[in-house]
Residue frames as qw, qx, qy, qz and C-alpha x, y, z in Angstrom:
[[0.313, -0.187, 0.857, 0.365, -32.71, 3.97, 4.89],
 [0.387, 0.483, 0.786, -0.002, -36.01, 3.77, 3.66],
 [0.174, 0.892, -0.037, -0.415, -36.09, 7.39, 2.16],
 [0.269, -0.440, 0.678, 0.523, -32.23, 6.53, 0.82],
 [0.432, -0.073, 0.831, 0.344, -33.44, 3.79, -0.86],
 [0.238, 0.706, 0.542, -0.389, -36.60, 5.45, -2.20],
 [0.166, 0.932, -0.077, -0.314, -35.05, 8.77, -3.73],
 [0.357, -0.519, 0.673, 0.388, -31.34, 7.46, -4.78],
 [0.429, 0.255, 0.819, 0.283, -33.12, 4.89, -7.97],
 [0.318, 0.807, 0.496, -0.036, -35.19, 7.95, -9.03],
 [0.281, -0.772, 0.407, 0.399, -31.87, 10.44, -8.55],
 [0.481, -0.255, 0.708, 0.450, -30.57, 7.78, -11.46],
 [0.413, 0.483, 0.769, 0.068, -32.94, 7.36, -13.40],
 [0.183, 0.955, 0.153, -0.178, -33.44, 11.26, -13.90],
 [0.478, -0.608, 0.510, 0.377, -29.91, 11.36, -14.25],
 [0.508, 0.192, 0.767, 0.341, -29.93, 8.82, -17.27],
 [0.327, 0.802, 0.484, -0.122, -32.72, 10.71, -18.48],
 [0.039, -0.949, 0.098, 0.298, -31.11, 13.86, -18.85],
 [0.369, -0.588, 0.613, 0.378, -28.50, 12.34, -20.49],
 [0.580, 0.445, -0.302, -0.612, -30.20, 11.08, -23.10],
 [0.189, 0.347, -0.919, -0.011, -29.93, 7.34, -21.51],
 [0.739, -0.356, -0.458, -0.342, -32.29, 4.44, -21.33],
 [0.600, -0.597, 0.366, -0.386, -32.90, 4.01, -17.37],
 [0.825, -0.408, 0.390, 0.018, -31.63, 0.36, -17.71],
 [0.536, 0.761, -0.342, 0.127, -28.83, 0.97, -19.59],
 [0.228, 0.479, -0.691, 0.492, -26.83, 0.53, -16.40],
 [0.394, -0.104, -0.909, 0.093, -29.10, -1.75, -14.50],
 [0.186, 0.243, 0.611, -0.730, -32.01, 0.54, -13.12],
 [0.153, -0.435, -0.751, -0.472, -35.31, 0.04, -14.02],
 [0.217, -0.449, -0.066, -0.864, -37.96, 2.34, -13.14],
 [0.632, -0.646, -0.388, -0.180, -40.22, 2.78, -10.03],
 [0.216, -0.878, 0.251, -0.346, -39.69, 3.75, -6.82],
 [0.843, -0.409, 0.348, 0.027, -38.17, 0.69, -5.53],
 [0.254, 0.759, -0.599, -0.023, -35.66, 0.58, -8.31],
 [0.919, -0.269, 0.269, 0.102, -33.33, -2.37, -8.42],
 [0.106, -0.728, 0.628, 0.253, -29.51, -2.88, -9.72],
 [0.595, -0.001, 0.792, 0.138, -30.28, -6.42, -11.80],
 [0.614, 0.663, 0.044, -0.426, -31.03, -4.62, -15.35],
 [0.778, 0.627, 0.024, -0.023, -29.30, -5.23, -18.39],
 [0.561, 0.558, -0.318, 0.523, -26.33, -3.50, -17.78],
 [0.677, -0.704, 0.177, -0.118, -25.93, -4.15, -14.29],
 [0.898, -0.114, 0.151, 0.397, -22.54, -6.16, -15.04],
 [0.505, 0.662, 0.048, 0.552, -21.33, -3.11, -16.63],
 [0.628, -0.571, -0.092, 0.521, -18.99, -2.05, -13.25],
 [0.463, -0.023, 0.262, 0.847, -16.40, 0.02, -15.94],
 [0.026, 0.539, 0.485, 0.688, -19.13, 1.94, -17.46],
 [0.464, -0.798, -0.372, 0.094, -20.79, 3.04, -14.29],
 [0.695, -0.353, 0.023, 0.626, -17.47, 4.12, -13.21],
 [0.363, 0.192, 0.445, 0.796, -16.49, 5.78, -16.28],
 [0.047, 0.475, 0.282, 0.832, -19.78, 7.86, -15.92],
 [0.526, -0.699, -0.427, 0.228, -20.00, 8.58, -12.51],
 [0.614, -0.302, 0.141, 0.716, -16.97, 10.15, -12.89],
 [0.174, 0.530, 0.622, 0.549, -18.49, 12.14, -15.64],
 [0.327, -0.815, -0.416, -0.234, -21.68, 13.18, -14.36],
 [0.632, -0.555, -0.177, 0.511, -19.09, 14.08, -10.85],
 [0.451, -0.208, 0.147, 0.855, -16.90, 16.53, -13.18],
 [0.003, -0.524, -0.471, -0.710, -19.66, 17.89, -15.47],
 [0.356, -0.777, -0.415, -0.312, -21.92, 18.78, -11.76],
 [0.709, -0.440, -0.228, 0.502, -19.32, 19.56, -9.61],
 [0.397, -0.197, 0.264, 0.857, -16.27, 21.49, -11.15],
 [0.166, 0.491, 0.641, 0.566, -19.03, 22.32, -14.02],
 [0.142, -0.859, -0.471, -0.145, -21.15, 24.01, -11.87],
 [0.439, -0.685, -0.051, 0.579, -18.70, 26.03, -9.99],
 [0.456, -0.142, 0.549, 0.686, -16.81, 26.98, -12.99],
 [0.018, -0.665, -0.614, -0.425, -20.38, 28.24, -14.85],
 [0.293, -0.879, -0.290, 0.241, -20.88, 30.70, -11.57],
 [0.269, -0.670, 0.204, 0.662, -17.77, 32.47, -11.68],
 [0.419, 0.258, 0.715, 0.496, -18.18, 32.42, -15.45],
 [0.055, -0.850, -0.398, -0.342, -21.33, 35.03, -15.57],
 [0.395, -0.880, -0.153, 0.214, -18.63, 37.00, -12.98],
 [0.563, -0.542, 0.367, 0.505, -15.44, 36.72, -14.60],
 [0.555, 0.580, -0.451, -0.390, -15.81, 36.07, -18.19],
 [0.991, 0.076, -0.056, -0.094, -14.85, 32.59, -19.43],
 [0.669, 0.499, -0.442, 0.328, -10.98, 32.69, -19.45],
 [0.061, -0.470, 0.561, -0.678, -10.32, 34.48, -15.89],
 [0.839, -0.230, 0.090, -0.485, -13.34, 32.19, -14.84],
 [0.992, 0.004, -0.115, -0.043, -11.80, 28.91, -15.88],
 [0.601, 0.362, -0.538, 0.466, -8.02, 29.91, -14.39],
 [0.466, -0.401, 0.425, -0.664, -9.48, 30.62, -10.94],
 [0.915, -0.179, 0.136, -0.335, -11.71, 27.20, -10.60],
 [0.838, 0.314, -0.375, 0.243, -8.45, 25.24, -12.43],
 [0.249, 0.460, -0.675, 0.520, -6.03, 26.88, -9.93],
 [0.614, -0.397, 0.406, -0.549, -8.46, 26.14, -6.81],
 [0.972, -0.065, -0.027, -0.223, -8.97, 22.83, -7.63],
 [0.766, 0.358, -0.446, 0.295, -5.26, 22.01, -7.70],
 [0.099, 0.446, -0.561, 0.690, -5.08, 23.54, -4.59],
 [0.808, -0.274, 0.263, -0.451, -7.67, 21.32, -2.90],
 [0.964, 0.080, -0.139, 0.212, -5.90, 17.89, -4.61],
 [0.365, 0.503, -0.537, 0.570, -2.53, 19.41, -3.04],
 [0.413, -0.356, 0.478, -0.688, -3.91, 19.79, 0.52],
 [0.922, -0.097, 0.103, -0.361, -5.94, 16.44, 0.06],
 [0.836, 0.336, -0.421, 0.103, -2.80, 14.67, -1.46],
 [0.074, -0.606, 0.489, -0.623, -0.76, 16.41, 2.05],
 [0.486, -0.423, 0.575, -0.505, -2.97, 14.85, 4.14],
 [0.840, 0.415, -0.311, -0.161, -2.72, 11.24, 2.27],
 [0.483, 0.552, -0.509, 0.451, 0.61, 11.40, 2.43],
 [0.135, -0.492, 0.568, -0.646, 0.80, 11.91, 6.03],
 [0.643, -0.285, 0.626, -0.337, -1.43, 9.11, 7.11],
 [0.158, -0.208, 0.915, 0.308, -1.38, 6.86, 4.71],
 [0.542, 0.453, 0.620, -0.341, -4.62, 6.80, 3.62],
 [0.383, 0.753, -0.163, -0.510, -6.38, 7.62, 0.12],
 [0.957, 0.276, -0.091, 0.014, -4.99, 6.31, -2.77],
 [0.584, -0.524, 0.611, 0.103, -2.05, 3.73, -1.60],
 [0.510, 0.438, -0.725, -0.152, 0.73, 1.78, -3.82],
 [0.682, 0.081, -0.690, 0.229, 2.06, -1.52, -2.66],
 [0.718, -0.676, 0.083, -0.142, 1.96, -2.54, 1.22],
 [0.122, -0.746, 0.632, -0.173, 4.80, -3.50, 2.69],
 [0.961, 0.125, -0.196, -0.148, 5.94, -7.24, 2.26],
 [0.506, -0.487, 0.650, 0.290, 8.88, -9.86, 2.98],
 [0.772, 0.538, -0.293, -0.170, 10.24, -10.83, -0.41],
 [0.988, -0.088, 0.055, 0.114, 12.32, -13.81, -0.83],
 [0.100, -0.668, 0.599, 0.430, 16.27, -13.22, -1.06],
 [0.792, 0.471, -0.242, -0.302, 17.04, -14.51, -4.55],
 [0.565, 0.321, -0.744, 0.155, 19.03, -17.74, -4.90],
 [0.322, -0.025, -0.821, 0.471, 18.45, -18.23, -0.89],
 [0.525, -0.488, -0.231, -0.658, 14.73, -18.58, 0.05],
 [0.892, -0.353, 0.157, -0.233, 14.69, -21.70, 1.43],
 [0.177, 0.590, -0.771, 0.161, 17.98, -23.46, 2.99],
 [0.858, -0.113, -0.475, -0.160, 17.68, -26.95, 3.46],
 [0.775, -0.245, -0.319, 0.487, 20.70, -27.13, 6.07],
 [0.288, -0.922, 0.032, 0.258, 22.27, -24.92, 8.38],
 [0.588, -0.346, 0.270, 0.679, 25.54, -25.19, 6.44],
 [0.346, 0.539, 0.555, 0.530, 23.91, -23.04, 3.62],
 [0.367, -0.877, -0.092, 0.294, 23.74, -19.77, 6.09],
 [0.363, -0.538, 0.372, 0.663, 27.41, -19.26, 5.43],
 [0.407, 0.289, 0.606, 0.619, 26.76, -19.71, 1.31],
 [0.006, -0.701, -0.646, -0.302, 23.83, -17.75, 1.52],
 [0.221, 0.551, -0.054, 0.803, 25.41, -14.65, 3.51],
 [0.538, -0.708, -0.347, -0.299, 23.23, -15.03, 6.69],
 [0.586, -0.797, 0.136, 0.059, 26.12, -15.67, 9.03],
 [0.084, -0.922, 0.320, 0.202, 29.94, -14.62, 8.76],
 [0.049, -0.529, 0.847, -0.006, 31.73, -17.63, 9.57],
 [0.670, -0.183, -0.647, -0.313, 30.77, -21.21, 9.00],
 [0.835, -0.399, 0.072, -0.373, 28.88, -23.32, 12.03],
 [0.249, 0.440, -0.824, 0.257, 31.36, -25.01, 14.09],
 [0.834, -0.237, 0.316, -0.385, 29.31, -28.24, 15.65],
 [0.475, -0.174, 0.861, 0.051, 30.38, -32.05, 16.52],
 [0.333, 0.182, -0.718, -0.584, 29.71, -33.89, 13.16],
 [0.254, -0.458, -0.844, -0.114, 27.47, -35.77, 15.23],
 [0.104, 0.095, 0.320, -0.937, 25.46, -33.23, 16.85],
 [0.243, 0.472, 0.840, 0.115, 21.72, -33.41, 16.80],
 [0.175, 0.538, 0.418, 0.711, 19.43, -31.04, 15.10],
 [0.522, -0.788, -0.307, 0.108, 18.65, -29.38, 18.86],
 [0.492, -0.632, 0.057, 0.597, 22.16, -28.68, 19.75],
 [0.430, 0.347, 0.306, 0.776, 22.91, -27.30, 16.07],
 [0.041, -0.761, -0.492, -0.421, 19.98, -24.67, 16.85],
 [0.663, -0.674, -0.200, 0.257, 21.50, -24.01, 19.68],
 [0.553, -0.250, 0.319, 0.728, 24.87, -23.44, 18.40],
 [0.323, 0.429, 0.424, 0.729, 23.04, -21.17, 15.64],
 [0.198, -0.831, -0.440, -0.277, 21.15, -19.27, 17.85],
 [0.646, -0.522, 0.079, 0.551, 24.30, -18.44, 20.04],
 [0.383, 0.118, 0.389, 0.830, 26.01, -17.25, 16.39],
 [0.141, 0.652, 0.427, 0.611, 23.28, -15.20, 15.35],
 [0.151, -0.968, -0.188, -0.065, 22.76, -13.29, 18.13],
 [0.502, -0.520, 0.181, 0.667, 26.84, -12.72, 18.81],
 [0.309, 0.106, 0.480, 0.814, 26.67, -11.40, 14.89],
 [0.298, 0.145, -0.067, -0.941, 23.52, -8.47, 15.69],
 [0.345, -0.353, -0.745, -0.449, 20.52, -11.27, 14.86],
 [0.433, -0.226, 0.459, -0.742, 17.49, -10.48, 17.22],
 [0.054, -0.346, -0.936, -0.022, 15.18, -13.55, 18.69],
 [0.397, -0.231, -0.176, -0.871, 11.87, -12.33, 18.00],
 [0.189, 0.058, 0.880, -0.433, 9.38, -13.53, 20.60],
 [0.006, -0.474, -0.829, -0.298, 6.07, -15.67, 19.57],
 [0.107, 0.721, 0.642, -0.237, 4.02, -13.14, 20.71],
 [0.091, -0.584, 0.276, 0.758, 5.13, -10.27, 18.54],
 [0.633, 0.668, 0.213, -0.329, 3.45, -9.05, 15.53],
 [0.394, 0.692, -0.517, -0.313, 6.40, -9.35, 13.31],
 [0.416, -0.126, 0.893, -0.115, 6.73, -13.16, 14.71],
 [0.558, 0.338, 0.649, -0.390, 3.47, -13.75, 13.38],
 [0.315, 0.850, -0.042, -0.421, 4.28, -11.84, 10.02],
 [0.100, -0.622, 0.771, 0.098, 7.57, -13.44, 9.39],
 [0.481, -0.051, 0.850, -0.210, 5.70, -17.04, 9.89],
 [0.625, 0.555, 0.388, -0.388, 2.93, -16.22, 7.65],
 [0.326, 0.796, -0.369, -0.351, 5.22, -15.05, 4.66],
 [0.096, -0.420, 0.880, 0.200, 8.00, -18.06, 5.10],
 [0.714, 0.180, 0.624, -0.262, 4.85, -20.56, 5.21],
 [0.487, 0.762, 0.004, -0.427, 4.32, -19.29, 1.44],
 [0.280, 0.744, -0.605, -0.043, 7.69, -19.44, 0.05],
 [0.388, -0.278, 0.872, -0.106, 8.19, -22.88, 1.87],
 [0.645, 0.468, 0.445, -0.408, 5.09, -24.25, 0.24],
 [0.483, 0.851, -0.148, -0.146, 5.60, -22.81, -3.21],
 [0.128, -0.680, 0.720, 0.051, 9.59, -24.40, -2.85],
 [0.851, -0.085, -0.259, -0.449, 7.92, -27.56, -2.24],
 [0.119, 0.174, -0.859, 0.467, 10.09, -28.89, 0.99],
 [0.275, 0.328, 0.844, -0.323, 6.29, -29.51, 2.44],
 [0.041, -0.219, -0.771, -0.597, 3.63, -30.46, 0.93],
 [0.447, -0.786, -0.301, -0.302, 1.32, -28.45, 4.03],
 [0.170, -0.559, 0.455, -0.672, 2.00, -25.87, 6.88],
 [0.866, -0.434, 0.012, -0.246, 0.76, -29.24, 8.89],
 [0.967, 0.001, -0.183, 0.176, 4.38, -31.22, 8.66],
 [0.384, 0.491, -0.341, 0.703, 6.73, -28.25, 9.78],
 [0.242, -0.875, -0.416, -0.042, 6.48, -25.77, 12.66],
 [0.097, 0.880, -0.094, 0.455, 8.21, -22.60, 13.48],
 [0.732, -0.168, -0.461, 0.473, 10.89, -22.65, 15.87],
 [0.491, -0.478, -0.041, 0.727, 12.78, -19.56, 15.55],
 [0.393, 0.792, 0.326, 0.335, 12.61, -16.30, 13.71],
 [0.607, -0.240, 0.095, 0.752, 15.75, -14.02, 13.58],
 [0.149, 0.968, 0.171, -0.111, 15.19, -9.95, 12.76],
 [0.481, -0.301, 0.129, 0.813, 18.10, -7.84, 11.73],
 [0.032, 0.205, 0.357, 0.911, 18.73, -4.00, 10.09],
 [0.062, -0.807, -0.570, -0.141, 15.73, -2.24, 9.19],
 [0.359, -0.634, -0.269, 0.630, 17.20, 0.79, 11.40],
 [0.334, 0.855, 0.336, 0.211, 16.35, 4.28, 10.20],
 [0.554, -0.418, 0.009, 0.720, 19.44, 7.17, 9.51],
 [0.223, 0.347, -0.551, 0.726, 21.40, 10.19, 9.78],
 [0.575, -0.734, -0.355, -0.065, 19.88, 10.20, 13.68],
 [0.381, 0.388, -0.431, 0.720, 21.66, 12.22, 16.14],
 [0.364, -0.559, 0.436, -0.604, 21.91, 12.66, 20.00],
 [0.086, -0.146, 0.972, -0.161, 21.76, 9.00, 20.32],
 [0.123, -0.280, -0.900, -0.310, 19.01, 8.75, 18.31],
 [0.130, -0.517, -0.526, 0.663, 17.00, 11.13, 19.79],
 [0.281, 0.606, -0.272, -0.693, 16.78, 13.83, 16.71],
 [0.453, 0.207, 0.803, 0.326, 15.44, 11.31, 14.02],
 [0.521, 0.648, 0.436, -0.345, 13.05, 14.09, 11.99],
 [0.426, 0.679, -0.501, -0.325, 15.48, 13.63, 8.88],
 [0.228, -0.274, 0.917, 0.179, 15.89, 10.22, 8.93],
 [0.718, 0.355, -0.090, -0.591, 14.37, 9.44, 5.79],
 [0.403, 0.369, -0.838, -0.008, 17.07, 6.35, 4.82],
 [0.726, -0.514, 0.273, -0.366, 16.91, 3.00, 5.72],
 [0.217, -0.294, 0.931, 0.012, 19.43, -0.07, 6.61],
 [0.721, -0.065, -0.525, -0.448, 18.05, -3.09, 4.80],
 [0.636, -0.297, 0.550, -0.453, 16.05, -5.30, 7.24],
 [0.420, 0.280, -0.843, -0.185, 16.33, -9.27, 7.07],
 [0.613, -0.348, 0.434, -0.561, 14.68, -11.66, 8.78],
 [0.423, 0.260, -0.868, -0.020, 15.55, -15.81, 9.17],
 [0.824, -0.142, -0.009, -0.549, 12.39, -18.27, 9.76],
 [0.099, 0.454, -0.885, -0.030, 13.17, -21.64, 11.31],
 [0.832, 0.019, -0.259, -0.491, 11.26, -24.58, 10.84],
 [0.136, -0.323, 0.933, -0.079, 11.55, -28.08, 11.95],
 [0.444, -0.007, -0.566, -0.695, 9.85, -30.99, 10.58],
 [0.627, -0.186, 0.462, -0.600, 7.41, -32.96, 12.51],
 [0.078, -0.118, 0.977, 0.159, 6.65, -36.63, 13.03],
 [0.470, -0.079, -0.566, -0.673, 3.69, -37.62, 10.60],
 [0.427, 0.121, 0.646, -0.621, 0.46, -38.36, 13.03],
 [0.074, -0.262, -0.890, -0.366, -2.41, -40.06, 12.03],
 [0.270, -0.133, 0.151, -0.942, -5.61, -38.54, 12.26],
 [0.026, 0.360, 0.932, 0.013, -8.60, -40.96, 13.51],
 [0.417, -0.532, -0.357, -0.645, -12.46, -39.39, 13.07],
 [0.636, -0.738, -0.044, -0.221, -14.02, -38.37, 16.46],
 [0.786, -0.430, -0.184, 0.405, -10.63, -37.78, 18.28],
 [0.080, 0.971, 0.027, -0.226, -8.94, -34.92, 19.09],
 [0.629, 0.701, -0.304, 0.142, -5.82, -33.88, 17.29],
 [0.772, -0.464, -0.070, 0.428, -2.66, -35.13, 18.68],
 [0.349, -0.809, 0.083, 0.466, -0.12, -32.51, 19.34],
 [0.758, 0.545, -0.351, 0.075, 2.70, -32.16, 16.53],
 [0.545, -0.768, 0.229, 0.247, 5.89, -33.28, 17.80],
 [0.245, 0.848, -0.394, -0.258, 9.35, -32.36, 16.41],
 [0.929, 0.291, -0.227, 0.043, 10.85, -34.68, 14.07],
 [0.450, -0.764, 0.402, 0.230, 14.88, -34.91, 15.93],
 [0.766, -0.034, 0.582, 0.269, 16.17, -36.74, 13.11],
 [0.477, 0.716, 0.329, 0.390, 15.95, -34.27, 10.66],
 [0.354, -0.261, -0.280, 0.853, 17.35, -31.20, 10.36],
 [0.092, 0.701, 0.297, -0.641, 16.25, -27.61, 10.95],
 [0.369, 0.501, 0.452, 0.639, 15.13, -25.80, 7.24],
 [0.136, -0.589, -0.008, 0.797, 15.37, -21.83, 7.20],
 [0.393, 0.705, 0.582, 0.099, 13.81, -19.20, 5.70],
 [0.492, -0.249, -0.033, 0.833, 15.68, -16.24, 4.36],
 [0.258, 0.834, 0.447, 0.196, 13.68, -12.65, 3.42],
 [0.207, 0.121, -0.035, 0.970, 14.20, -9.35, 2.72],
 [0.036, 0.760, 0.571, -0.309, 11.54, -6.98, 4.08],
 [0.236, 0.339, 0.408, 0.814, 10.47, -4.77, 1.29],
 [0.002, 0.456, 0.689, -0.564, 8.81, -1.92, 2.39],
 [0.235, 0.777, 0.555, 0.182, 6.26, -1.15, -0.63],
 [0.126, 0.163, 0.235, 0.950, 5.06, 2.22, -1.91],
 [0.052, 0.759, 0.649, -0.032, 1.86, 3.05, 0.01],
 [0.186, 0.865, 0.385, -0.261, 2.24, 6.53, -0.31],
 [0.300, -0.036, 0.558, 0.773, 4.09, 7.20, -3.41],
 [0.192, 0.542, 0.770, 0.276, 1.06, 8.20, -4.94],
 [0.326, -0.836, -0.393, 0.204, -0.04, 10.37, -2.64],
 [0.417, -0.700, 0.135, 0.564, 3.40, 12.22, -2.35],
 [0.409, 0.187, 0.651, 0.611, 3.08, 12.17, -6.59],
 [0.040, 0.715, 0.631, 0.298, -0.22, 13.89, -6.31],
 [0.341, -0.864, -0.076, 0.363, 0.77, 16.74, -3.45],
 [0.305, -0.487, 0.310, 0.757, 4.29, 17.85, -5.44],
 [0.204, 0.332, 0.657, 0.645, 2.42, 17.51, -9.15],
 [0.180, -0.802, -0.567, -0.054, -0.75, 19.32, -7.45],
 [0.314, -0.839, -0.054, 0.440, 1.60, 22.12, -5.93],
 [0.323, -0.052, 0.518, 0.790, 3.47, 22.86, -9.24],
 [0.052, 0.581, 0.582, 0.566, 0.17, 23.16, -10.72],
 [0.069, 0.804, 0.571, 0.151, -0.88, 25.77, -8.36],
 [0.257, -0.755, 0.024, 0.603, 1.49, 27.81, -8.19],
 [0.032, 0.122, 0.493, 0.861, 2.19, 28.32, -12.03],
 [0.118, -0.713, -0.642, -0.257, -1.75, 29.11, -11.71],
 [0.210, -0.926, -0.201, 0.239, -1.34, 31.64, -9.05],
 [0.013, 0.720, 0.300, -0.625, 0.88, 32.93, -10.83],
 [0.096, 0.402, 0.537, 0.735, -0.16, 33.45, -14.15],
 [0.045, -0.846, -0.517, -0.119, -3.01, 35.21, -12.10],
 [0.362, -0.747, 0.026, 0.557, -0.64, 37.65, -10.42],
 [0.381, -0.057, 0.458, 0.802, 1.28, 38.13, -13.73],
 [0.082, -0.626, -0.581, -0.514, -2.60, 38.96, -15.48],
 [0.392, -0.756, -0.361, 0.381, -3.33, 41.30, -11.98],
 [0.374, -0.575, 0.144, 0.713, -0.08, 43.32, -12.37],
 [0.191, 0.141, 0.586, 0.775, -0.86, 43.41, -16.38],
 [0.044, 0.689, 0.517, 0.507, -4.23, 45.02, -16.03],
 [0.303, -0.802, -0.042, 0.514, -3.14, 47.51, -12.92],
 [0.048, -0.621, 0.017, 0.782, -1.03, 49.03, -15.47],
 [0.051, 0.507, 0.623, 0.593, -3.35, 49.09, -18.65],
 [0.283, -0.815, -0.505, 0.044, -5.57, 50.94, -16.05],
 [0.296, -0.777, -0.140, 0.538, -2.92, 53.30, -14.99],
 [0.392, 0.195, 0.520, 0.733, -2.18, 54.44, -18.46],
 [0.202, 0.381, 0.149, -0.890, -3.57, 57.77, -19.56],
 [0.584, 0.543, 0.595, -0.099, -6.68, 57.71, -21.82],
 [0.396, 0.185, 0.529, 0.728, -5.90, 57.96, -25.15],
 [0.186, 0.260, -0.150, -0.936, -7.96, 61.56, -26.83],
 [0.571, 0.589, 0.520, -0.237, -11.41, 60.95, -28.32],
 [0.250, -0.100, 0.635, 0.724, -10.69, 61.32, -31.85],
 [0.326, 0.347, 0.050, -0.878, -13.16, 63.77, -34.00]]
């Protein structure tokens, strides 16, 4: 570390130099100990901008200068152009494939429009969640409704997702938001999570019973329904511990309705591999096309010396 830091501030500095920049243009000042608090230390874009530079001028530059003094300048600069697309294809491949590199959007629940947040269970049936309306005693309490909704949802394909399951935890985090932001509570202290309801999501064509899936590129849209209940307002005293929440029974149950969007992480990636593999094959073959054109200039008889 002590070398790093040593050699890396003088590495810049010469750098700068050579460029025909003052050393604390971009926030190094001289000596060996160097430091990052110059002038233009706040300049982040500009660094960037010529890092990137300096990266294409010593990199590609230099490679591209060898085969130059071997090829000539034209045959020199459609070799290093076609290689390099064919390293950002193979790098964009393996992107693509784990997700890594550069990534779009993550994957998210997004609200369903018009039906984030349902105040009452009779808003399900408006809101598309469940077929038929909820058949409960007009007096019923907000216990035995849940009841009577959890029965429906799962006779109509809804899974109960169990608290200990990452998509539980996911689901909870998102609805918190979208409650909040709705403004039914005024804090993630006056509610709590009952129930959280999965559906869809399922990937197709699949065949053998789902067994052959390596073409199922399609998916079913996936839904998921967050229940809440509100709690009875506690007082908090200094030095004592928190009291429990407990569930308000007098209210009813509020629901959360999403769609799980599942982003664009590697859209990029799968932008950069099919643009990167166009580009090198028209490269290879303009070179084959320039190959097969000077094989037969070559096999041509020589013209007569001429007196």
């Amino acid at each position: 570390m002590n070398l790093l830091s040593t050699l890396l501030p003088t590495a810049q500095i010469g750098v700068h130099r050579a460029m025909g920049l003052p050393a604390t243009i971009l926030g190094v000042e001289g000596g060996h100990g160097g430091s990052d608090d110059g002038p233009g230390a706040w300049m982040f874009e500009l660094r960037g901008i010529l890092t990137v530079i300096i990266g294409v001028v010593v990199l590609m530059g230099s490679v591209y200068f060898i085969l130059s003094t071997n090829m000539g300048s034209r045959l020199a600069f459609l070799v290093s152009f076609a290689s390099l697309a064919g390293w950002m294809a193979l790098m964009g491949a393996i992107w693509w494939t784990y997700g890594i590199g550069l990534r779009g959007a993550e994957p998210s629940w997004d609200p369903v429009p018009g039906a984030a947040v349902l105040q009452n269970p009779g808003a399900l049936r408006q809101a598309g969640v469940i077929d038929e309306p909820l058949q409960v005693p007009a007096d019923a309490d907000p216990e035995l409704t849940s009841q009577a909704l959890q029965q429906r949802l799962s006779d109509e394909g809804w899974l109960v997702l169990d608290p200990s399951e990452a998509s539980f935890g996911q689901a909870s985090s998102a609805a918190e938001e979208y409650l909040l932001e709705s403004g039914a509570f005024a804090s993630n202290t006056e509610y709590r999570v009952i129930n959280v309801y999965d559906i869809g999501g399922e990937r197709y064509p699949r065949f053998a019973d789902g067994a052959v899936d390596f073409i199922a590129f399609f998916h079913r849209p996936r839904h998921s329904l967050v229940e809440v209940a509100p709690v009875v307002p506690v007082r908090v005293e200094p030095g004592r511990a928190p009291v429990p929440p407990v569930i308000d029974e007098t209210q009813p149950r509020q629901f959360v309705y999403m769609e799980r969007n599942r982003g664009s992480r590697r859209h990029p990636a799968a932008l950069i591999t099919v643009g990167s593999t166009i580009v090198f094959g028209a490269s290879c073959w303009l070179l084959h096309r320039r190959d097969k054109r000077v094989a037969l200039n070559r096999s041509q008889l020589a013209l007569p010396a001429q007196a």
